[in-house]
C-alpha positions as CSV (number, residue, x, y, z in Angstrom):
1,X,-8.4,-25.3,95.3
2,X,-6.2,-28.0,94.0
3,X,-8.5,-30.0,93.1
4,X,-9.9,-27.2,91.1
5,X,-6.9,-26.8,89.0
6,X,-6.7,-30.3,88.7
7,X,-10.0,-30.6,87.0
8,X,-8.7,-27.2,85.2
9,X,-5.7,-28.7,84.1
10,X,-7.7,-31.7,82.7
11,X,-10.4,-29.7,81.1
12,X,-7.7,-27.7,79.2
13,X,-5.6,-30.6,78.2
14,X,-9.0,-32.1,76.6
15,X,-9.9,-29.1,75.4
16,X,-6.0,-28.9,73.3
17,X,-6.6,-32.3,72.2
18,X,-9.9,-31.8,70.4
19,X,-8.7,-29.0,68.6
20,X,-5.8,-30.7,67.4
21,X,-8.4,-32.7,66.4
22,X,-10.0,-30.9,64.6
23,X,-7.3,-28.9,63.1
24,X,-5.5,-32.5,61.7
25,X,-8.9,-33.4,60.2
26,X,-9.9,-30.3,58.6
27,X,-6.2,-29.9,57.3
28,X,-6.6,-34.0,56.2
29,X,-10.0,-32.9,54.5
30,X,-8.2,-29.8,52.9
31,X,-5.2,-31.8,51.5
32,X,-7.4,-34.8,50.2
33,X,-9.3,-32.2,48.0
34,X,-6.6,-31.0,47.0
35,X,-5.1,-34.2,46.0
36,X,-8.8,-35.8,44.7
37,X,-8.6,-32.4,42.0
38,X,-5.2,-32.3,40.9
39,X,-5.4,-36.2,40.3
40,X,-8.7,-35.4,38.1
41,X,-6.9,-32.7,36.4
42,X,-4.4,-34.3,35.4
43,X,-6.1,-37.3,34.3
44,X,-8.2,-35.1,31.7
45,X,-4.8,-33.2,30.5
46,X,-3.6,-36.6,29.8
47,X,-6.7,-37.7,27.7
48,X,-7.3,-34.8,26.0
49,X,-3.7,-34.4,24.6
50,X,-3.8,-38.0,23.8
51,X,-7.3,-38.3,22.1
52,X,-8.5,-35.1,20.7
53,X,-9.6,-34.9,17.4
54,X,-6.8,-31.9,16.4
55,X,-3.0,-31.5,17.6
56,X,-3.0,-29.5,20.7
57,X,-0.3,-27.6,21.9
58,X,0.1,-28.8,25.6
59,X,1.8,-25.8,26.7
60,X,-0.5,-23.6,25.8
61,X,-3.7,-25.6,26.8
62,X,-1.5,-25.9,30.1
63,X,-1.4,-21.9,30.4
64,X,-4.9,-21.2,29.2
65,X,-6.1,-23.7,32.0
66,X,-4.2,-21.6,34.4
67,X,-4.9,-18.1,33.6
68,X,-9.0,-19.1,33.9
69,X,-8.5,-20.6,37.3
70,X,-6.3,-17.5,38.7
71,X,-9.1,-15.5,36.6
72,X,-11.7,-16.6,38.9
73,X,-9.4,-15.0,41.9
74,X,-8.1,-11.2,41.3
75,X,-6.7,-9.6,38.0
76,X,-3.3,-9.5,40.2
77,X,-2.7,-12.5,40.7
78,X,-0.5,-13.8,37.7
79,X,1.1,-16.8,36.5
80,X,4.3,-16.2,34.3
81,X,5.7,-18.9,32.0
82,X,9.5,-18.8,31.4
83,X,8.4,-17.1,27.7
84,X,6.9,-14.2,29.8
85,X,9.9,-13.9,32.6
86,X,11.5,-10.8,30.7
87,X,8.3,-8.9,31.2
88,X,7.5,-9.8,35.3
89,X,11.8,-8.2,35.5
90,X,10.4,-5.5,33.7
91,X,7.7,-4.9,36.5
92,X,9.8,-5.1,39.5
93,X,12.9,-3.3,38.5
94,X,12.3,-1.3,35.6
95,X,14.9,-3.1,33.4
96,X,14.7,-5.1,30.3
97,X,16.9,-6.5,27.3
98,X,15.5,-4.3,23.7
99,X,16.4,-1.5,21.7
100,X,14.2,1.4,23.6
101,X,11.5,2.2,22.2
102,X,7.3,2.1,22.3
103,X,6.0,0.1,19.7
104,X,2.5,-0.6,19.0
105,X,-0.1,-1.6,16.0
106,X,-1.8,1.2,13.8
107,X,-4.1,-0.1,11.1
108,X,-2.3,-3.2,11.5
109,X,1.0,-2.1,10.7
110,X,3.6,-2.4,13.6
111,X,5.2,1.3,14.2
112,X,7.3,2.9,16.3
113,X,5.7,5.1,18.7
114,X,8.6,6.5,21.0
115,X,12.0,5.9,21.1
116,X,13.5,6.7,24.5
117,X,16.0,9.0,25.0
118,X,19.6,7.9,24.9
119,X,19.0,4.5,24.2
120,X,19.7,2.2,21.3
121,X,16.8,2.7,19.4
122,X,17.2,6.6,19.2
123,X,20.9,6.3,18.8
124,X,20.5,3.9,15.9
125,X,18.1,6.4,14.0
126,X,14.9,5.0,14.7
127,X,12.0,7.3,14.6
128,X,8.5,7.8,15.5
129,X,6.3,6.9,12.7
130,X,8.5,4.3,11.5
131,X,6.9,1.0,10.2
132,X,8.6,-2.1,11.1
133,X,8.0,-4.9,8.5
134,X,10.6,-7.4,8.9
135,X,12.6,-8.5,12.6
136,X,15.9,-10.0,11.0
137,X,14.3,-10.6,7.8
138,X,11.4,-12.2,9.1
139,X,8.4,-10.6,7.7
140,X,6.2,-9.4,11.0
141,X,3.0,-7.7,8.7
142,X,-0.3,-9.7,10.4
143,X,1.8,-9.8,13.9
144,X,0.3,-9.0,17.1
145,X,1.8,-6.6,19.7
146,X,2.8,-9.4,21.8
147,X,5.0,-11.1,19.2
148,X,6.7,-8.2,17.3
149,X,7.4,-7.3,21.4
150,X,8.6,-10.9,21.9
151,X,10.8,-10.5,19.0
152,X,12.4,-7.4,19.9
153,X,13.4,-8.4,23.2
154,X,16.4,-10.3,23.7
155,X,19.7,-10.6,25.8
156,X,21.7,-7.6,26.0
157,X,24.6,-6.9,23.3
158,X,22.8,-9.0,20.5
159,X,22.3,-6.8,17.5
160,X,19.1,-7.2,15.9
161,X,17.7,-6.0,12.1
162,X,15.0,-4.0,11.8
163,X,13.7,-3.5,7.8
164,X,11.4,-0.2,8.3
165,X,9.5,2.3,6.0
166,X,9.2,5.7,6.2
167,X,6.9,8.2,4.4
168,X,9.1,10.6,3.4
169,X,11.4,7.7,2.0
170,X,10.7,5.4,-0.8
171,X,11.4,1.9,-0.6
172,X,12.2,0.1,2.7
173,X,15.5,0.9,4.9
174,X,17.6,-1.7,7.2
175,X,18.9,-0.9,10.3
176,X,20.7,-2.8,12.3
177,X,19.3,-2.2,16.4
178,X,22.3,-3.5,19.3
179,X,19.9,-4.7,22.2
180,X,21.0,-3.2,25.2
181,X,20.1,-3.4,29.0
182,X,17.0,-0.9,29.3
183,X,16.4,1.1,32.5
184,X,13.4,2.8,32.0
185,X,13.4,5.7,34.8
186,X,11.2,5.6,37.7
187,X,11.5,9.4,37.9
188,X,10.9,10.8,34.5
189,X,11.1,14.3,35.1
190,X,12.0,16.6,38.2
191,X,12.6,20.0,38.4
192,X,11.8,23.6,39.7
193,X,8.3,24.9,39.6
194,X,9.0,28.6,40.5
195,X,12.1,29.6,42.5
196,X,10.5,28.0,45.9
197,X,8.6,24.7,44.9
198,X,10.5,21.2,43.7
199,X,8.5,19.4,41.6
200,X,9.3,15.6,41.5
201,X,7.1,13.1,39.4
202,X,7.6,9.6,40.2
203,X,6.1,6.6,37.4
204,X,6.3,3.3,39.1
205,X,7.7,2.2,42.4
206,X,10.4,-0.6,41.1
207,X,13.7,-1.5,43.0
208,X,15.5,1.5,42.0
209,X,13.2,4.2,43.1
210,X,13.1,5.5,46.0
211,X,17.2,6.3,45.5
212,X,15.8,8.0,42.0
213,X,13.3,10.3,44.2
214,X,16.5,10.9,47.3
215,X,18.9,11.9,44.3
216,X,16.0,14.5,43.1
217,X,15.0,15.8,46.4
218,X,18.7,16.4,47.2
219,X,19.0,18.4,43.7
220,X,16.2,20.3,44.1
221,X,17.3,21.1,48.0
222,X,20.6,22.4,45.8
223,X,18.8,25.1,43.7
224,X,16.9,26.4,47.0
225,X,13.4,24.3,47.1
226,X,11.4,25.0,50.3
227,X,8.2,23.1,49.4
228,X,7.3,20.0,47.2
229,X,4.8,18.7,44.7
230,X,5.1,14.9,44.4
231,X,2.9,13.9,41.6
232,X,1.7,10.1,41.7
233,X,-0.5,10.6,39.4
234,X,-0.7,7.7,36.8
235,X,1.4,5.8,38.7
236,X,0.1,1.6,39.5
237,X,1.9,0.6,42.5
238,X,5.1,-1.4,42.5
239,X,7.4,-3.2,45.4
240,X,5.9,-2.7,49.3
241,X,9.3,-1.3,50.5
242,X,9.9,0.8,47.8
243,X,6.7,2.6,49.3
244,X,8.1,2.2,52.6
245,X,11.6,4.1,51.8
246,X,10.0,7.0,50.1
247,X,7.7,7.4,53.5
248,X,11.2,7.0,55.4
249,X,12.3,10.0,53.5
250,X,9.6,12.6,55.4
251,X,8.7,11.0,58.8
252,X,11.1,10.4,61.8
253,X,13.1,6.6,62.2
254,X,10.6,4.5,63.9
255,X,7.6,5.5,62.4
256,X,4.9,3.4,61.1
257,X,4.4,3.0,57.7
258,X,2.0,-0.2,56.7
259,X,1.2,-3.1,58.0
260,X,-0.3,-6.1,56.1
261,X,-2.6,-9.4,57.4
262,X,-2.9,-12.3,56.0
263,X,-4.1,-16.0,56.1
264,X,-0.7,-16.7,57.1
265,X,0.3,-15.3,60.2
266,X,3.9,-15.0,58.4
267,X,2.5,-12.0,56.4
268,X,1.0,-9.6,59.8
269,X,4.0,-7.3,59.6
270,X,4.6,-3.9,60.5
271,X,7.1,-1.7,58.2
272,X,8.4,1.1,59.8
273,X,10.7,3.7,59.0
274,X,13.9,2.1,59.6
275,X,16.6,5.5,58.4
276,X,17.2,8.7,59.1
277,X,14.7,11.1,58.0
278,X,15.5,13.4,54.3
279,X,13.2,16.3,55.8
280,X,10.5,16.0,58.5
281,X,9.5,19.4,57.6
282,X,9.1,21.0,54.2
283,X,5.6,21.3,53.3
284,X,4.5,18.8,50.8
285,X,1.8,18.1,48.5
286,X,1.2,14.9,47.2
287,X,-0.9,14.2,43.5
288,X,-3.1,11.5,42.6
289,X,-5.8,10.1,40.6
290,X,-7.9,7.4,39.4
291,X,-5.0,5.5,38.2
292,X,-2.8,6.3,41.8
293,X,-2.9,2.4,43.1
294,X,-1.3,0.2,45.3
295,X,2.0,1.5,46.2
296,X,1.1,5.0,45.8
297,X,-1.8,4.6,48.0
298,X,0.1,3.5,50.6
299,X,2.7,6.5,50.2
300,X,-0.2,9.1,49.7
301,X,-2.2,7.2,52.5
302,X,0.4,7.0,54.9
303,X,1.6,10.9,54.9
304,X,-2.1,11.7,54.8
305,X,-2.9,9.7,58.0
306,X,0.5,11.1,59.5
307,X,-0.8,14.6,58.8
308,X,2.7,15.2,56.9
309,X,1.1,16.1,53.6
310,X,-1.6,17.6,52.2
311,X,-3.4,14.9,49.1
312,X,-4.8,16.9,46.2
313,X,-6.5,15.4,43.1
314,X,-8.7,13.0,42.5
315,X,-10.1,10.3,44.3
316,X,-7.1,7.1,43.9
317,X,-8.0,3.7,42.7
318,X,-7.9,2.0,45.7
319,X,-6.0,-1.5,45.4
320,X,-4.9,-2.5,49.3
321,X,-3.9,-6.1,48.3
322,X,-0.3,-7.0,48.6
323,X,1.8,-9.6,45.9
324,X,4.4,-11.9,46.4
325,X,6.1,-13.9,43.5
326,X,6.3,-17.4,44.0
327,X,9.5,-19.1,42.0
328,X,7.8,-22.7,40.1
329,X,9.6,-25.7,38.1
330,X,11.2,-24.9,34.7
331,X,11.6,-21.4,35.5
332,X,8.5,-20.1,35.7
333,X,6.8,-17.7,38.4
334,X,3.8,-16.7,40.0
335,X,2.8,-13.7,41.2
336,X,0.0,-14.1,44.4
337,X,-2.2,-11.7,46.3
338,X,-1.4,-13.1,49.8
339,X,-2.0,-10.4,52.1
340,X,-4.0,-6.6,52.3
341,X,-2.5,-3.8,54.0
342,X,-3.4,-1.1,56.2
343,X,-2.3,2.4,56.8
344,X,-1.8,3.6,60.1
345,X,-4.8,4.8,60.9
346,X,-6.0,1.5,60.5
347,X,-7.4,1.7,57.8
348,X,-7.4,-0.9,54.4
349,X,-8.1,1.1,50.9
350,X,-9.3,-1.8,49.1
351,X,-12.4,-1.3,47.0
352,X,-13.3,-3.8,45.3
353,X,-14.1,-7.2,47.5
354,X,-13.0,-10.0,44.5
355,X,-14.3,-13.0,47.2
356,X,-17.5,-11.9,46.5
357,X,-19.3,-11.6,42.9
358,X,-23.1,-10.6,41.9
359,X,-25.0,-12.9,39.8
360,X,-23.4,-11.9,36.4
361,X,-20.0,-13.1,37.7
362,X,-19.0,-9.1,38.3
363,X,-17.0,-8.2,41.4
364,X,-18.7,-5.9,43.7
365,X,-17.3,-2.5,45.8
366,X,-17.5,-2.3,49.2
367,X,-21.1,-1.1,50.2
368,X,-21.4,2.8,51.7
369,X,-22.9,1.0,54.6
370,X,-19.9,-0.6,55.4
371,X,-17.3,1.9,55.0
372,X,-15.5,3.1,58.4
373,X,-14.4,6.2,59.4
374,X,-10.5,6.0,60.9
375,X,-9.1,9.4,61.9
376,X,-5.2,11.0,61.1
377,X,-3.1,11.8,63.7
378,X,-4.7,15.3,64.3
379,X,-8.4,13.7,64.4
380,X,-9.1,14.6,60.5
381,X,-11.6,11.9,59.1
382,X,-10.5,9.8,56.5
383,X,-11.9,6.6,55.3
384,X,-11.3,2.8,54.4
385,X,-12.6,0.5,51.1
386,X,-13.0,3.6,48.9
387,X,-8.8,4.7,48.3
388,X,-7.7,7.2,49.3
389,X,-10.3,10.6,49.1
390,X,-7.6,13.7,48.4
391,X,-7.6,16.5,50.7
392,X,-8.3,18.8,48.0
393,X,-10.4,17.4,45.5
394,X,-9.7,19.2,42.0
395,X,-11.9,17.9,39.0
396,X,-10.8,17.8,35.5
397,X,-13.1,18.3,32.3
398,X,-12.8,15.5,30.0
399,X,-11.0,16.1,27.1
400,X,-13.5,17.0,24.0
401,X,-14.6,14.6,21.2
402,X,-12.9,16.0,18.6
403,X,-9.5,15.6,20.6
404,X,-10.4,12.4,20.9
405,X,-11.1,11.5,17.5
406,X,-7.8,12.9,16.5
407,X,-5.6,10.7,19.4
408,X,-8.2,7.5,18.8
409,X,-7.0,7.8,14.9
410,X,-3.5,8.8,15.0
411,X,-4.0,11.7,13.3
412,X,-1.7,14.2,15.9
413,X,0.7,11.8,15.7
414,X,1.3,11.5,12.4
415,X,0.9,15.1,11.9
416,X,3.9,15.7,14.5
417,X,5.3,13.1,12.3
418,X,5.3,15.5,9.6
419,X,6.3,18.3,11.2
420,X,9.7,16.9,12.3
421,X,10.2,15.5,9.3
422,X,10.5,19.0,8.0
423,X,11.9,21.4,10.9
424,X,15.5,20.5,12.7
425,X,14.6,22.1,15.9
426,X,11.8,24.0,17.9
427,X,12.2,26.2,20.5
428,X,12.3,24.4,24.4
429,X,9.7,22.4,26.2
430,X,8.5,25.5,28.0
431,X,9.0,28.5,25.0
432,X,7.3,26.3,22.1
433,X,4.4,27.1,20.7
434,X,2.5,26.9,17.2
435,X,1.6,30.1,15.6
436,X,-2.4,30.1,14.1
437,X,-0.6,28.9,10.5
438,X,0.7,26.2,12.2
439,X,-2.9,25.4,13.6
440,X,-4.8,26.1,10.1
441,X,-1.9,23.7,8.2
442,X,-3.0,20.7,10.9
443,X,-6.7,21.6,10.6
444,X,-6.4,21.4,6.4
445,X,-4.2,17.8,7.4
446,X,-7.3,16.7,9.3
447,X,-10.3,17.5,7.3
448,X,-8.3,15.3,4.6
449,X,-8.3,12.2,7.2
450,X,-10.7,10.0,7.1
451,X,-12.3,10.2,11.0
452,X,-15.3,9.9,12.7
453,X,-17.0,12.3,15.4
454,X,-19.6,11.2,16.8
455,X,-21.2,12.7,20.3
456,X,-23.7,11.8,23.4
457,X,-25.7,14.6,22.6
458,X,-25.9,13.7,19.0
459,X,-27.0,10.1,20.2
460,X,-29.4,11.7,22.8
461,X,-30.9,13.7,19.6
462,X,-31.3,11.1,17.8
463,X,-33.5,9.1,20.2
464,X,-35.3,12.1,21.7
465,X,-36.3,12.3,17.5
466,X,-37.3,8.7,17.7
467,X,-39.3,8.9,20.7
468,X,-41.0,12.2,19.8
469,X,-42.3,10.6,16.2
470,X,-43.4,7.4,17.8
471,X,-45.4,9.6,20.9
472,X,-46.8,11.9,17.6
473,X,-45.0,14.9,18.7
474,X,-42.3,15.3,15.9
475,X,-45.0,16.6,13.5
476,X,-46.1,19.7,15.4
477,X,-42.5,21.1,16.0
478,X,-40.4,19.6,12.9
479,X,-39.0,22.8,12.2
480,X,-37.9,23.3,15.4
481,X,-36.4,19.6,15.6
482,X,-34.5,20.3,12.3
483,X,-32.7,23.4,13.7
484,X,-31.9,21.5,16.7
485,X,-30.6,18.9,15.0
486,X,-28.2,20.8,12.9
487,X,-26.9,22.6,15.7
488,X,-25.9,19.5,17.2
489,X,-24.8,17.0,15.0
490,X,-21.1,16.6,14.9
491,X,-19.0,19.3,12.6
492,X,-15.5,18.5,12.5
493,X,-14.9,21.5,11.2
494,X,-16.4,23.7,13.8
495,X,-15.0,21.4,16.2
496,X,-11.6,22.4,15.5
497,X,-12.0,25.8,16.1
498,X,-14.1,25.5,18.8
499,X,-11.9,23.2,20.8
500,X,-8.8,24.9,19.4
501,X,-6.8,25.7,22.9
502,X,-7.6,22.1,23.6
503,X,-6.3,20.4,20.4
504,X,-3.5,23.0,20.1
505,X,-2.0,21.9,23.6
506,X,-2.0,17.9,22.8
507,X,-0.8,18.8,19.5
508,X,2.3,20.9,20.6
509,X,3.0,18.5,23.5
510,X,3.3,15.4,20.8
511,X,5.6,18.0,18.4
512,X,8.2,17.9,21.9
513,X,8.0,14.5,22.4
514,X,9.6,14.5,18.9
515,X,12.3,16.5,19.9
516,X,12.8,16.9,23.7
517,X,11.4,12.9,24.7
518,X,9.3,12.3,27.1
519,X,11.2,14.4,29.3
520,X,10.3,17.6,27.2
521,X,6.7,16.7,27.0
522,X,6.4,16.6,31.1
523,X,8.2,20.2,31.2
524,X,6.0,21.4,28.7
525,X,2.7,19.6,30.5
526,X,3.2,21.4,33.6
527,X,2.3,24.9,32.5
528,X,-0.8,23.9,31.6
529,X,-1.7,21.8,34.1
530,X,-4.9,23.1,36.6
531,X,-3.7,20.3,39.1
532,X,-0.2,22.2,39.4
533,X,-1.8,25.7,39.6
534,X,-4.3,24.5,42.0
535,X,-1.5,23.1,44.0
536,X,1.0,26.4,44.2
537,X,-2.5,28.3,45.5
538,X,-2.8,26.1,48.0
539,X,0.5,26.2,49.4
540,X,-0.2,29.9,49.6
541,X,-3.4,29.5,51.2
542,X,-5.1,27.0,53.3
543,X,-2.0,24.2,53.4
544,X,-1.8,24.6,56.8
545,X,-5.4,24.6,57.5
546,X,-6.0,21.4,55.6
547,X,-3.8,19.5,58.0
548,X,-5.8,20.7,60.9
549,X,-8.4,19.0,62.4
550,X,-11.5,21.2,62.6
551,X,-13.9,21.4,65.5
C-alpha cells in the first residue's frame, strides 16, 4: 500500500509539473504575441505619422485605430479619451457640467429640444424651438451634435453665451447660460395610479438610484399604496449593484440576486441581498420592453425567477454581459465586457453570441436549439439567451405613418412651439386636452409643411402593378387596378383624420412637455397607456395565478 502511494505521490507530482508546463509556455506564447503585435503597431504609427503624404492628426488616428479593434469585440465595450470623460460620468452617475437642456440638429440648425426643469437653462429663459447660432460668439451653424454638445459642457459655475433665434422674435437674442452641476433624475416620475396602486418609473440605474426608487416607495407607502407598477420600460441598464439594491428592496437579507463568470476567476461572484427588506410582500408588477436591458433584466429576471413579481410587456432586450471601467495613462478610460451574469435560476439572458459572426461579419442570436429551459422557484418555466419573456405578454400597434411623418419632420414640435408661444398656461398633465379647433388649426399647420407619407402598402401596390403588367395581367383589370390604387396611395389629408386620436395624443403630450416638463408629459402618458390598463386588470385578476406553477 505504501508503495502504491509512493508511485501515487510521484505520478501526481509529474503530473503538476507538466501542467506548469504547459501553463508557463502557453502563457510565454500568449505574452510574445502580444508583444510581436504591439511592437508591429507601433512601428506603423510611427511611419505613417512620419511619412504620409498629408498631416495627420495622431490622436485621432490613435482613437480611430482603437474604436475598430474594440469594434471587432461588442458594441459595449468602449474606450474613452480624456475629451470624452464628461460623458462616461454622465453614464454612471447621472451627473454632468451644462446648462440643462436637450439639444439636437433640425435641418442643420442646432436647437433646443428640452430644457429640464429647474435647471439653468430653463431658469435663464431658454426655450424649446430656440436656435443656437453662436457658443460665446463663436459661430456653431455647420456644427455637428457632438461639438455644439462639447461646447456646452463645461466645469460647473462658468457662465457661457448662448446667441439664439426665435420665430416669434426678429433678429438674434444673447443670453448668458451659468453652467451648473446636472443631475438628471433616475426616477422621473412617481406617483399614485388610483387610490391603491404606486406607480414608480425608473430611467437608468446610475449611482443614485436605487435611494431615488426607496424615497418613492416610502412616499407612496405614505398616501396608502398596497400594490406597485414598476415600469422599466425604456430603461438600458446601468451599475450591477444598483440592480442588486433595488432587488434588496422586495426579497429577504441573504437572498440571491446575480451571479457573474468570467475568464477570471476574480469576476465568479454572488451578489446577494445584503439589507433589510423595504416590503417582502406587496404585489408587484414589473414593465418592460424591447429597450429593458442589462440592469433591468437582471431586476425584472431576478423577481421573476423568485416568483416575487409578476413581468408584463414585451419581450426585453436581452444584454447578460457585465462592464467594468478600466482607468489608462493621461486620463483616459475604458469600459470592458469582462464577465456575463446569471439569474438565479441559472439562467444567462444574453442573446446575441458577439464571439461568433456569419459570413457577412453580422453577429448571430443564440439558436432555438440551444436555448434551455431553467425553472422559478415555484417550478414556472422560464428561459435563457432570449431575455427575459414577460409573464404577460401585451403587444402594442405601431404608431401610424402619418404620426410618423409628423415626429420624423418636426412638425408637432414646432407646432407645440407655436402654441406656447401664444397661451400662458393649459390646464394639468391629466385635465388637458385640445378641443376639435385646436386639432383643425394643427391639421391647416400641416398640410402647409412640406412632408412626405409614404406606406408599405403603397410600395406593395406599386410592385404588385409592376408585376401584373410584366405577367400581362394589368390590361384585363386596369380599371380595377386604378381604384385600388387610389384607395391606397398615401393622403395626408385623410390621414389626419383617420389617425386623429393617434396624432391628437402625441400632439397634446408635446404641448405639456412645454409647460409641465418631462414630468407632465409622464402624468399625462399614463392615461392612455394599454400597458398600465392591462396591468391594474391584472392585479384584479389572475396576479396570483401567474406566480403559480401550473400542473
Amino acid at each position: 500500500m505504501k508503495k502504491l502511494n509512493k508511485k501515487t505521490k510521484r505520478f501526481a507530482a509529474t503530473g503538476l509539473i507538466l501542467i506548469s508546463g504547459f501553463l508557463s509556455l502557453s502563457f510565454a506564447e500568449g505574452y510574445f504575441e502580444i508583444s510581436k503585435n504591439l511592437e508591429i503597431f507601433t512601428n506603423v504609427y510611427r511611419e505613417l505619422n512620419t511619412y504620409y503624404v498629408d498631416e495627420t492628426q495622431p490622436g485621432e488616428l490613435m482613437k480611430t485605430s482603437i474604436d475598430a479593434m474594440l469594434k471587432s469585440l461588442d458594441p459595449y465595450t468602449v474606450y474613452y479619451p480624456e475629451s470624452k470623460i464628461e460623458d462616461y460620468r454622465f453614464m454612471t452617475t447621472g451627473q454632468y457640467g451644462g446648462i440643462g437642456a436637450a439639444v439636437n440638429t433640425i435641418d442643420g440648425k442646432i436647437t433646443i429640444m428640452e430644457p429640464y426643469e429647474g435647471f439653468s437653462a430653463a431658469l435663464a429663459g431658454l426655450k424649446s424651438g430656440d436656435v443656437v447660432i453662436a457658443v460665446d460668439g463663436v459661430d456653431v451653424v455647420g456644427k455637428n451634435h457632438s461639438e455644439i454638445s462639447d461646447l456646452l459642457k463645461g466645469q460647473s459655475g462658468t457662465e457661457v453665451i448662448l446667441t439664439i433665434t426665435r420665430p416669434e422674435a426678429s433678429g438674434s437674442i444673447e443670453i448668458p447660460v451659468e453652467r451648473t452641476e446636472i443631475q438628471v433624475p433616475d426616477v422621473p416620475y412617481s406617483g399614485m395610479l388610483d387610490d391603491k396602486t404606486g406607480y414608480i418609473a425608473l430611467g437608468s440605474f446610475t449611482k443614485t438610484s436605487s435611494s431615488e426608487v426607496k424615497k418613492s416607495f416610502l412616499a407612496l407607502k405614505e398616501e396608502g399604496m398596497e400594490q406597485l407598477v414598476f415600469d422599466l420600460r425604456g430603461n438600458g441598464g446601468g451599475l450591477l449593484r444598483e440592480a442588486v439594491n433595488i432587488v434588496n428592496f422586495f426579497v429577504p437579507k441573504g437572498t440571491e440576486v446575480v451571479s457573474t463568470r468570467g475568464k477570471l476567476e476574480d469576476w465568479n461572484k454572488t451578489y446577494s441581498a445584503l439589507n433589510s427588506p423595504l416590503d417582502t410582500e406587496m404585489p408587484i408588477i414589473v414593465l418592460i420592453d424591447d429597450k429593458s436591458a442589462s440592469a433591468s433584466e437582471i431586476v425584472s429576471g431576478t423577481l421573476q425567477d423568485l416568483d416575487r413579481a409578476v413581468i408584463l410587456g414585451r419581450r426585453s432586450f436581452g444584454k447578460g454581459l457585465v462592464q467594468q471601467t478600466k482607468d489608462l495613462s493621461y486620463n483616459t478610460k475604458m469600459k470592458l465586457t469582462v464577465a456575463k451574469y446569471y439569474t438565479p435560476s441559472g439562467r444567462c439572458i444574453q442573446k446575441l453570441n458577439y464571439s461568433e459572426r456569419d459570413e457577412d461579419g453580422k453577429v448571430t442570436e443564440l439558436p432555438d436549439s440551444l436555448i434551455k429551459p431553467f425553472t422559478t422557484v415555484s417550478g414556472r418555466p422560464v428561459f435563457d439567451g432570449r431575455g427575459i419573456d414577460p409573464d404577460v405578454f401585451v403587444e402594442q400597434a405601431p404608431a401610424s405613418n402619418i404620426l410618423n411623418a409628423l415626429a420624423s419632420k418636426y412638425i408637432l414640435f414646432d407646432y407645440a412651439n407655436l402654441f406656447a408661444q401664444k397661451k400662458d398656461s393649459i390646464d394639468a398633465p391629466e385635465e388637458f386636452k385640445l378641443t376639435d379647433e385646436d386639432y383643425e388649426a394643427f391639421v391647416a399647420y400641416a398640410m402647409d409643411r412640406e412632408f412626405e407619407l409614404d406606406t408599405r402598402t403603397n410600395a406593395l401596390m406599386l410592385k404588385l402593378e409592376e408585376t401584373a403588367e410584366e405577367e400581362q395581367y394589368l390590361s384585363n383589370a386596369a380599371s380595377e387596378f386604378a381604384a385600388l390604387k387610389a384607395r391606397l396611395t398615401p393622403d395626408k389629408q385623410r390621414d389626419l383624420a383617420l389617425f386623429k386620436s393617434e396624432v391628437k395624443q402625441a400632439l397634446e403630450s408635446e404641448i405639456i412637455l412645454r409647460y409641465y416638463y418631462r414630468k407632465g408629459a409622464i402624468q399625462y402618458g399614463l392615461k392612455n397607456d394599454l400597458v398600465i390598463d392591462r396591468a391594474l386588470s391584472t392585479f384584479e385578476s389572475d396576479y396570483s395565478s401567474i406566480l403559480r406553477a401550473q400542473p
